[in-house]
Backbone atoms as SQL, in Angstrom:
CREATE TABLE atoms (id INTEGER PRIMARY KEY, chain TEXT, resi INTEGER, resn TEXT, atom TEXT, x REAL, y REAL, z REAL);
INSERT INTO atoms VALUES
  (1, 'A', 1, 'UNK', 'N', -13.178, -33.216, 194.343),
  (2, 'A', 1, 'UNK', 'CA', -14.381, -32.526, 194.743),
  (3, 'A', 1, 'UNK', 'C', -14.006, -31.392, 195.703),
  (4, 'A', 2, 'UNK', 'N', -14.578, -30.252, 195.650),
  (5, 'A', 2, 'UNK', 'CA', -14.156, -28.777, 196.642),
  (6, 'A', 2, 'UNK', 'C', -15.728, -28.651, 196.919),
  (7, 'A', 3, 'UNK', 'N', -15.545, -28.462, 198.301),
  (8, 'A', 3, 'UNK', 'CA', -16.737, -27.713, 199.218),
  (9, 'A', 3, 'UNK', 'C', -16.369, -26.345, 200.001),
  (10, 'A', 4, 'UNK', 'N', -17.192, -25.570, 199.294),
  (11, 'A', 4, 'UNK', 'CA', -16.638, -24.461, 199.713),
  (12, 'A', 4, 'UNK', 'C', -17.665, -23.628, 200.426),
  (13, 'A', 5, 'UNK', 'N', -17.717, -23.031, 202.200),
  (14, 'A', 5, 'UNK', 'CA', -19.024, -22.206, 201.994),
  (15, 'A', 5, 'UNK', 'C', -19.421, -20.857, 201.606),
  (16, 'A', 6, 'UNK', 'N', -20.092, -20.489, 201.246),
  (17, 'A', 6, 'UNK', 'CA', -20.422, -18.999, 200.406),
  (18, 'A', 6, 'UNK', 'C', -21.319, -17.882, 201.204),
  (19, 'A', 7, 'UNK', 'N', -21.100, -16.986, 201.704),
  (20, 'A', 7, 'UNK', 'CA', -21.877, -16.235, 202.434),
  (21, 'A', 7, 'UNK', 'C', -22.841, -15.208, 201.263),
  (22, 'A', 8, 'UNK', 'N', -23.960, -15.446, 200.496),
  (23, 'A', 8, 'UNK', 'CA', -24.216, -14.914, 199.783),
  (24, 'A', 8, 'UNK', 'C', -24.758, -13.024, 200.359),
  (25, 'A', 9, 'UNK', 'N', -24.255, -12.321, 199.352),
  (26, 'A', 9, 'UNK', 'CA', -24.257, -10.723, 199.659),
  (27, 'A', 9, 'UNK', 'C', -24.831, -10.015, 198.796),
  (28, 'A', 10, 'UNK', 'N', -25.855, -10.593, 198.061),
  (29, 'A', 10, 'UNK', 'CA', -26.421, -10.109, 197.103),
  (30, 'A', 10, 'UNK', 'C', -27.648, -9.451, 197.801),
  (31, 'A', 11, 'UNK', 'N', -28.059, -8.077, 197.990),
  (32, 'A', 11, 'UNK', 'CA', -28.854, -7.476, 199.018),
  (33, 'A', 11, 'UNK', 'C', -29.844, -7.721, 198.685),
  (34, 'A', 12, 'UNK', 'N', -30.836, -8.291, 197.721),
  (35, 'A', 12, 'UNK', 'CA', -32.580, -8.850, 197.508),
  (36, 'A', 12, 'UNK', 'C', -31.871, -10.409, 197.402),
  (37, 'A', 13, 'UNK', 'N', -31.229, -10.971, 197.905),
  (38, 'A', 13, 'UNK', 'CA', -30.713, -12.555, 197.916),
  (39, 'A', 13, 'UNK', 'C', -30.974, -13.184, 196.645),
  (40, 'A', 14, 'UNK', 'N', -31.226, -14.198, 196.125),
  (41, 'A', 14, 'UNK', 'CA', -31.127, -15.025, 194.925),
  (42, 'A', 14, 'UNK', 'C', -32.648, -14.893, 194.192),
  (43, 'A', 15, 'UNK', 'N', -32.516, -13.233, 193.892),
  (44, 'A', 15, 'UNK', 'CA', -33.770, -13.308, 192.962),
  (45, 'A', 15, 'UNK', 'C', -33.728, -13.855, 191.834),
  (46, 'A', 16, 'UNK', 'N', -34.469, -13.524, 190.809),
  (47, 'A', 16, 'UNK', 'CA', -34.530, -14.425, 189.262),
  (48, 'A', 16, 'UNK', 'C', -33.547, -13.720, 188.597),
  (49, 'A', 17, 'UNK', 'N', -33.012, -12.391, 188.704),
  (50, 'A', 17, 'UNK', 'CA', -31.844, -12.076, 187.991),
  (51, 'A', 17, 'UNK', 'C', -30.592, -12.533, 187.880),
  (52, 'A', 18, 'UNK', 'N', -30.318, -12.517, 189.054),
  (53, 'A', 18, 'UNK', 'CA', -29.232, -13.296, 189.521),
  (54, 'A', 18, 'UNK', 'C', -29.014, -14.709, 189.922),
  (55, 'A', 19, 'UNK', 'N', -30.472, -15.367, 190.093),
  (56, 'A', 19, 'UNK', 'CA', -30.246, -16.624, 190.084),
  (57, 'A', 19, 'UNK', 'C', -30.318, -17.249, 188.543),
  (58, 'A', 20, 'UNK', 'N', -30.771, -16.519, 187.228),
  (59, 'A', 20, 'UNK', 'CA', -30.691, -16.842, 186.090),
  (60, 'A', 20, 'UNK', 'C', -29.029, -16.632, 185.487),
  (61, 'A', 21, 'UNK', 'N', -28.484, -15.386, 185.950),
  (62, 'A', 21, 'UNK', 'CA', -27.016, -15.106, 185.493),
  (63, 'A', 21, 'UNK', 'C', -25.746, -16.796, 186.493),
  (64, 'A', 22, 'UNK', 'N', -26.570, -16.533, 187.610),
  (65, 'A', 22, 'UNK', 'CA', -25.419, -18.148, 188.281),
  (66, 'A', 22, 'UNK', 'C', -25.861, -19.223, 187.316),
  (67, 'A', 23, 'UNK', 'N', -27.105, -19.429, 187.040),
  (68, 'A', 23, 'UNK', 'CA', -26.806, -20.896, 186.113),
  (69, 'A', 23, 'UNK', 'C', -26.166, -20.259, 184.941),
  (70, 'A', 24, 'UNK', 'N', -26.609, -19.560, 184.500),
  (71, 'A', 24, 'UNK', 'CA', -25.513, -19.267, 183.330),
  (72, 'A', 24, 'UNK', 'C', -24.340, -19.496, 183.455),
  (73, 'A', 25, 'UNK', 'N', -23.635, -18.992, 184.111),
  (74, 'A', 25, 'UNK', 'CA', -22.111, -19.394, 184.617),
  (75, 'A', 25, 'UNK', 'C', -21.761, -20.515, 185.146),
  (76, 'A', 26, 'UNK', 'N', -22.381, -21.082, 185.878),
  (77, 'A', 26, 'UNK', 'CA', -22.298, -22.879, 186.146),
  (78, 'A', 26, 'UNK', 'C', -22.494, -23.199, 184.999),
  (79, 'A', 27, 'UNK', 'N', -23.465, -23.118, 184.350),
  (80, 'A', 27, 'UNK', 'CA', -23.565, -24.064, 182.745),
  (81, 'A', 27, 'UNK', 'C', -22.115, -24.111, 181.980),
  (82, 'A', 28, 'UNK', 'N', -21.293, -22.888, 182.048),
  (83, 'A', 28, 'UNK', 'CA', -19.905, -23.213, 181.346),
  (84, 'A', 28, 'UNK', 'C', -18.653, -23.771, 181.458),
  (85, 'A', 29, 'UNK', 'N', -19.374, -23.908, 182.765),
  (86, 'A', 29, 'UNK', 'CA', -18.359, -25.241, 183.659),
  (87, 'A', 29, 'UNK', 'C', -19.195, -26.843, 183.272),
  (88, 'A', 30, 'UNK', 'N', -17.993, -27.841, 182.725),
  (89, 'A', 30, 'UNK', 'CA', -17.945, -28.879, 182.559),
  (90, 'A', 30, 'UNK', 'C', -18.532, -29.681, 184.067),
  (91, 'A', 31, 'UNK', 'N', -17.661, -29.164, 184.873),
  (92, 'A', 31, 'UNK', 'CA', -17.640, -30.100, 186.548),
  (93, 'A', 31, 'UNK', 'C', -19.845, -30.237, 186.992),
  (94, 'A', 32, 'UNK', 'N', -19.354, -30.894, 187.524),
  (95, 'A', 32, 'UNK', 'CA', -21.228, -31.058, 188.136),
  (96, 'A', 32, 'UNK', 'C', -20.739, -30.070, 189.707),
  (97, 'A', 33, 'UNK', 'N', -22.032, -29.498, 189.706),
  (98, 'A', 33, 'UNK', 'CA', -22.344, -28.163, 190.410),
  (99, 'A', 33, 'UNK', 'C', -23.291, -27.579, 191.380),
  (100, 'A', 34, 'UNK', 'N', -23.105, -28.390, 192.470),
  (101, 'A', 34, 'UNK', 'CA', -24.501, -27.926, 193.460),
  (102, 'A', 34, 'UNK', 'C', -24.572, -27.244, 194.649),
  (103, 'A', 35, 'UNK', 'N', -25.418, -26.301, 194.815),
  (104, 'A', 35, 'UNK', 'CA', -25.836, -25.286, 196.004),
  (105, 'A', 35, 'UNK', 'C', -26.284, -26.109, 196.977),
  (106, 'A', 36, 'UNK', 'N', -25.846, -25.993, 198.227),
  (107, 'A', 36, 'UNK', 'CA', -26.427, -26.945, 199.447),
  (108, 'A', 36, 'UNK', 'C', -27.219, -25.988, 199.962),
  (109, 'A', 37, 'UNK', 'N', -28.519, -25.802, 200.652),
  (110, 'A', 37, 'UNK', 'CA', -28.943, -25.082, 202.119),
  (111, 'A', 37, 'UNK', 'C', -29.705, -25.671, 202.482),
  (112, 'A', 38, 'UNK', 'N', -28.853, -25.584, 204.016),
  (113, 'A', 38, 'UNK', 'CA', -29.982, -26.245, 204.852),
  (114, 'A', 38, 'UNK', 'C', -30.250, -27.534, 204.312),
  (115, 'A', 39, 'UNK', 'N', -31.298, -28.485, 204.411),
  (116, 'A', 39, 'UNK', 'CA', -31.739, -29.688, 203.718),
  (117, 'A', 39, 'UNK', 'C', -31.275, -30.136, 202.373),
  (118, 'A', 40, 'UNK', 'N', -31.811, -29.092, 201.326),
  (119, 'A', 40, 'UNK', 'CA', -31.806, -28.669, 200.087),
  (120, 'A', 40, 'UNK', 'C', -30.674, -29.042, 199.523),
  (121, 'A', 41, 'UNK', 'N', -30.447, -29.828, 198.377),
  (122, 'A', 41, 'UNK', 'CA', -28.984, -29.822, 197.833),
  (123, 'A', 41, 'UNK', 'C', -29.993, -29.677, 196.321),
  (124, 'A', 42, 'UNK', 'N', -29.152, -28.919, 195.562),
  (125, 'A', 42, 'UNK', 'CA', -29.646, -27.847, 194.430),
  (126, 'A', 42, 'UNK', 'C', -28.901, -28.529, 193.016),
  (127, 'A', 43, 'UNK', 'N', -29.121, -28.582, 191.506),
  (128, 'A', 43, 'UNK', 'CA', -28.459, -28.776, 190.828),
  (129, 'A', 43, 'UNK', 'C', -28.400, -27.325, 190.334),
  (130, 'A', 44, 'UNK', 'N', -27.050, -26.498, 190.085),
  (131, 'A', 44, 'UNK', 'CA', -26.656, -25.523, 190.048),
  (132, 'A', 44, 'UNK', 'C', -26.553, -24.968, 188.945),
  (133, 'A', 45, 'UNK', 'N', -26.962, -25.834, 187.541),
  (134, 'A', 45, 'UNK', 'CA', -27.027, -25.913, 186.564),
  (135, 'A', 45, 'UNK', 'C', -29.337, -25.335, 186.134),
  (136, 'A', 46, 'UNK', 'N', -29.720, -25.529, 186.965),
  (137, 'A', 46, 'UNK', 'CA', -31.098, -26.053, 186.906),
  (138, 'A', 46, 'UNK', 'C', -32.159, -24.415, 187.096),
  (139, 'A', 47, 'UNK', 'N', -31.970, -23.733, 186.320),
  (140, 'A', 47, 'UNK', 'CA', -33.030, -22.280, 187.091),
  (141, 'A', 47, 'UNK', 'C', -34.104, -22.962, 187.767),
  (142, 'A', 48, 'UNK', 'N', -34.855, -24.277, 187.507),
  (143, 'A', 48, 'UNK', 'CA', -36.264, -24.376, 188.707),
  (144, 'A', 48, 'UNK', 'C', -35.462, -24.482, 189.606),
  (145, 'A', 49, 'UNK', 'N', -34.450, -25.711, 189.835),
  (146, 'A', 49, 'UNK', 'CA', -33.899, -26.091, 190.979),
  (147, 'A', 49, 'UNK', 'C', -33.695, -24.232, 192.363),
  (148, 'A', 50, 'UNK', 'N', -32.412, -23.202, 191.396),
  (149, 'A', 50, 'UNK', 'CA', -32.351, -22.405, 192.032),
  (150, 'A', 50, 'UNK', 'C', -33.510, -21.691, 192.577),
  (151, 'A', 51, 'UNK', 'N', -33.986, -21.576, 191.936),
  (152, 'A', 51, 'UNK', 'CA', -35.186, -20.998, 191.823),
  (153, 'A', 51, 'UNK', 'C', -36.315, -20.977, 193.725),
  (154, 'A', 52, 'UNK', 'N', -35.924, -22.304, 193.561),
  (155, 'A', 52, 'UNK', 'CA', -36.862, -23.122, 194.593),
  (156, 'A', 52, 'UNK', 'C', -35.911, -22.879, 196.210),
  (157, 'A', 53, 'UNK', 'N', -34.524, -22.447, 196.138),
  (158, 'A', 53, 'UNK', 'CA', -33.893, -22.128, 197.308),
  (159, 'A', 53, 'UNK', 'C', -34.629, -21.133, 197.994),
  (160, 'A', 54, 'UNK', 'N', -34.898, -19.823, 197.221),
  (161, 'A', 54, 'UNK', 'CA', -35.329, -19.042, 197.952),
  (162, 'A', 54, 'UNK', 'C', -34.495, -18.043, 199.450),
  (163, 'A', 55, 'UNK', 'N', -32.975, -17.968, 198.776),
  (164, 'A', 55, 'UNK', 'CA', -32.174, -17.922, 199.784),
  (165, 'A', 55, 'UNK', 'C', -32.296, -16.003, 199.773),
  (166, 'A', 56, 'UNK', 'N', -31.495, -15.316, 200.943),
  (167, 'A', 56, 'UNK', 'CA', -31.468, -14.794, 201.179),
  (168, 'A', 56, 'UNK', 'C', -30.137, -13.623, 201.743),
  (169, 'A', 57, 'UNK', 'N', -30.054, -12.281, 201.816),
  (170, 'A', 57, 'UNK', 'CA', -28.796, -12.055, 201.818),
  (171, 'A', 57, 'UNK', 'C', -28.457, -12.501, 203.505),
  (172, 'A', 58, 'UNK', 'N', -27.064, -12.606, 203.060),
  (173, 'A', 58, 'UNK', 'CA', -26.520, -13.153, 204.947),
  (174, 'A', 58, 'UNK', 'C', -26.669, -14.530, 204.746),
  (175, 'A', 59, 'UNK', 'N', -27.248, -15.403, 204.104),
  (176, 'A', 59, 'UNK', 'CA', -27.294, -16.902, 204.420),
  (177, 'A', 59, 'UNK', 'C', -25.639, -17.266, 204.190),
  (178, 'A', 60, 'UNK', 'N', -25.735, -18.466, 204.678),
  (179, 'A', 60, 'UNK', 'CA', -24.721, -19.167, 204.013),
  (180, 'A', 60, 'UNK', 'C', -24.770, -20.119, 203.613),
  (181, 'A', 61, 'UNK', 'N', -24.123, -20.416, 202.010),
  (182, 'A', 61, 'UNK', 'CA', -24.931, -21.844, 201.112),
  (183, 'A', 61, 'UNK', 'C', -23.543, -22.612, 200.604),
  (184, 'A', 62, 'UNK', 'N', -23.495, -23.776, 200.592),
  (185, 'A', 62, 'UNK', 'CA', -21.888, -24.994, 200.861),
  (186, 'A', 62, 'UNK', 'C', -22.332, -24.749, 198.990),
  (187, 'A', 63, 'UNK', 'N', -21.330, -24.539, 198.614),
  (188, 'A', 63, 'UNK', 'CA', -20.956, -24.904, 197.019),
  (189, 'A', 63, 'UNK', 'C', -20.336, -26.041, 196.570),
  (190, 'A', 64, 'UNK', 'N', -20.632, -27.212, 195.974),
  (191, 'A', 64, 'UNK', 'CA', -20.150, -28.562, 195.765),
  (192, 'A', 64, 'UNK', 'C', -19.780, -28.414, 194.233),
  (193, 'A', 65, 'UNK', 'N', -18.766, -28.423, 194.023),
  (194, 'A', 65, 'UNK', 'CA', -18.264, -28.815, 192.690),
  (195, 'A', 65, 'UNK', 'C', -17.095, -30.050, 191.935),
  (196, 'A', 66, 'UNK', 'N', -17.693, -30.650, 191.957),
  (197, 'A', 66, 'UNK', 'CA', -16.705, -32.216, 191.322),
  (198, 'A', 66, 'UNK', 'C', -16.335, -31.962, 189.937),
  (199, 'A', 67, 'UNK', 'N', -15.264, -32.335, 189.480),
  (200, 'A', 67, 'UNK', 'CA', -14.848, -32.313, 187.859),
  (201, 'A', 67, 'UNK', 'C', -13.635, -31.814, 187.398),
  (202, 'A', 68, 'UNK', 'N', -13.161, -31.883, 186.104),
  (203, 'A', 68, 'UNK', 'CA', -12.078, -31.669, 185.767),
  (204, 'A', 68, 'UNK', 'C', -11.953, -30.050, 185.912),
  (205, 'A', 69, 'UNK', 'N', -12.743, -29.180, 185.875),
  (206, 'A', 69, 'UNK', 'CA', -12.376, -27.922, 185.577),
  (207, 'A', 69, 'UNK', 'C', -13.013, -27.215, 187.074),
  (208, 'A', 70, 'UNK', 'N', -12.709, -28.098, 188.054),
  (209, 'A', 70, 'UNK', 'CA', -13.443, -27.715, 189.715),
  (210, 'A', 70, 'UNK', 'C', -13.059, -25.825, 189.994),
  (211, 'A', 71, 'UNK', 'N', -11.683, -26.269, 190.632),
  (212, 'A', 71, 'UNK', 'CA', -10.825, -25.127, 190.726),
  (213, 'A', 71, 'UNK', 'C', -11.678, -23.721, 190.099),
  (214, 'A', 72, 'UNK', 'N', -11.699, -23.683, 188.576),
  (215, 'A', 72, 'UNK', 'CA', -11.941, -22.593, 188.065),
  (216, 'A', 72, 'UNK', 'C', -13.574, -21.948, 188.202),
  (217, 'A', 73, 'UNK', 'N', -14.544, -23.355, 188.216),
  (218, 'A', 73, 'UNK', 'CA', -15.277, -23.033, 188.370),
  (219, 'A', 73, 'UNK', 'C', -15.756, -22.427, 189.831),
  (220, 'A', 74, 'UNK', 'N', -15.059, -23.431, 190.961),
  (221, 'A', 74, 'UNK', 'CA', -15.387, -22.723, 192.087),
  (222, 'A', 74, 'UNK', 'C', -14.967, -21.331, 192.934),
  (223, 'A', 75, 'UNK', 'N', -13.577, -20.570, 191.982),
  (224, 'A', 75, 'UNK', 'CA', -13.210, -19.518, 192.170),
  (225, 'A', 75, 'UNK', 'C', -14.285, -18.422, 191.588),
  (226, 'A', 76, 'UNK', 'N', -15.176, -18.698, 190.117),
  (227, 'A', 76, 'UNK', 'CA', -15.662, -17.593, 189.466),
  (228, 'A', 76, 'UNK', 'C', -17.080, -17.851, 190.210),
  (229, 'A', 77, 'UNK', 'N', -17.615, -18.642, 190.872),
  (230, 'A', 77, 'UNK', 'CA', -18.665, -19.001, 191.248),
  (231, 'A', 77, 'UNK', 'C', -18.926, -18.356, 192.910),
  (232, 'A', 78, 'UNK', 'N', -17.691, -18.536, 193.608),
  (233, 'A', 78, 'UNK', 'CA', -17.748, -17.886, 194.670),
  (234, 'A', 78, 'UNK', 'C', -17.149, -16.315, 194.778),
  (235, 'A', 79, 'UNK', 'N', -16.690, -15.785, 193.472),
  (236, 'A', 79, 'UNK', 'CA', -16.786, -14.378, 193.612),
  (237, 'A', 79, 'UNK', 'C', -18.074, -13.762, 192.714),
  (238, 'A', 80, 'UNK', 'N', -18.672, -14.790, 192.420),
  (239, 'A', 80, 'UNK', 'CA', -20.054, -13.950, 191.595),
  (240, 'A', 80, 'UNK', 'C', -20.979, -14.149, 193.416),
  (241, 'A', 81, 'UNK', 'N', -21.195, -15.231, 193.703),
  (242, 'A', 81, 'UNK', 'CA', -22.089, -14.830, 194.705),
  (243, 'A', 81, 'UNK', 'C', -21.549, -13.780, 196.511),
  (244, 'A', 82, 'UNK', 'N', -20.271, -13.779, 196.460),
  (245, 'A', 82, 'UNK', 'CA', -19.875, -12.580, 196.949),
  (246, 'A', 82, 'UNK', 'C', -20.239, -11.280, 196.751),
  (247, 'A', 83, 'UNK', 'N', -20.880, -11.007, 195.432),
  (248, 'A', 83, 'UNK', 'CA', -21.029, -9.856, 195.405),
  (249, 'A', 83, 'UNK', 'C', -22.116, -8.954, 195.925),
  (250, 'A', 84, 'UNK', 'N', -22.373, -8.183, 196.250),
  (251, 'A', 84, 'UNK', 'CA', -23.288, -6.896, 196.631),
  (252, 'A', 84, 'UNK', 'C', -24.089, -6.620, 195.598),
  (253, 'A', 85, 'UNK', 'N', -23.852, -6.797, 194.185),
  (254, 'A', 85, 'UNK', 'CA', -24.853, -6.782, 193.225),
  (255, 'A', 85, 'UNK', 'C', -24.518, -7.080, 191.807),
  (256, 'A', 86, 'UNK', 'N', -25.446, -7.423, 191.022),
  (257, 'A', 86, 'UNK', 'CA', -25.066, -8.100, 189.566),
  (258, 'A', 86, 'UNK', 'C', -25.327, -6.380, 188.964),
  (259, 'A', 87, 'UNK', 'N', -24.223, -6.408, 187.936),
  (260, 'A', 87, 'UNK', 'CA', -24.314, -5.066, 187.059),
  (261, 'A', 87, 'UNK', 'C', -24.402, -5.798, 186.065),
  (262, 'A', 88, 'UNK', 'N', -25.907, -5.225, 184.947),
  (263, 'A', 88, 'UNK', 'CA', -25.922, -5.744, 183.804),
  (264, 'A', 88, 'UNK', 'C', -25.413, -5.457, 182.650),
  (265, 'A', 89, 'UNK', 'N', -24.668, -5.402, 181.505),
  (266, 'A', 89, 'UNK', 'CA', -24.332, -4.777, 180.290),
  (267, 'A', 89, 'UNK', 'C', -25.610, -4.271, 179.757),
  (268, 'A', 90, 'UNK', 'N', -25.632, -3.248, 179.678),
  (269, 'A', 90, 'UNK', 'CA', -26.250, -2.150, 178.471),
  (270, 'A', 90, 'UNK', 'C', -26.127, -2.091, 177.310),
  (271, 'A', 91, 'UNK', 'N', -26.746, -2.297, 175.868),
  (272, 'A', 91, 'UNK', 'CA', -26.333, -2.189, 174.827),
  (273, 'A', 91, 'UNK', 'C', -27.108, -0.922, 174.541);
């Protein structure tokens, strides 16, 4: 199991764009996957769950990931919410 904490930097914090693109990416991880804040422990897999954080930029949220494929998931997971902003593909 890795606990890692995440200073999220996403400047409108965990709106529906970006909180729909993180479960996406947790979903392709095997390992079980949850956002802590504050009280709140989140299934990371779950858009209501995220949904319902309501977090903000500057917070900081503990990332829990247990499972065979931990490692990978918690490296791509804590540089997606590092970021300053989600760029979408254009077709």
């Amino acid at each position: 199991m890795i606990n890692t904490a995440v200073t999220l930097k996403f400047k409108n914090g965990l709106e529906a764009r970006p909180t729909a693109l993180f479960v996406q990416l947790a979903s392709k991880y095997e390992s079980q996957i949850f956002i802590k804040l504050m009280d709140k422990k989140i299934n990371a897999k779950s858009i209501m769950g995220m949904m319902s954080l309501g977090s903000i930029k500057g917070e900081q949220l503990e990332l829990i990931v247990d499972g065979e494929d931990e490692e990978d998931a918690t490296v791509a997971l804590c540089e997606f919410l590092a970021k300053e902003e989600v760029v979408l593909a254009r077709n």
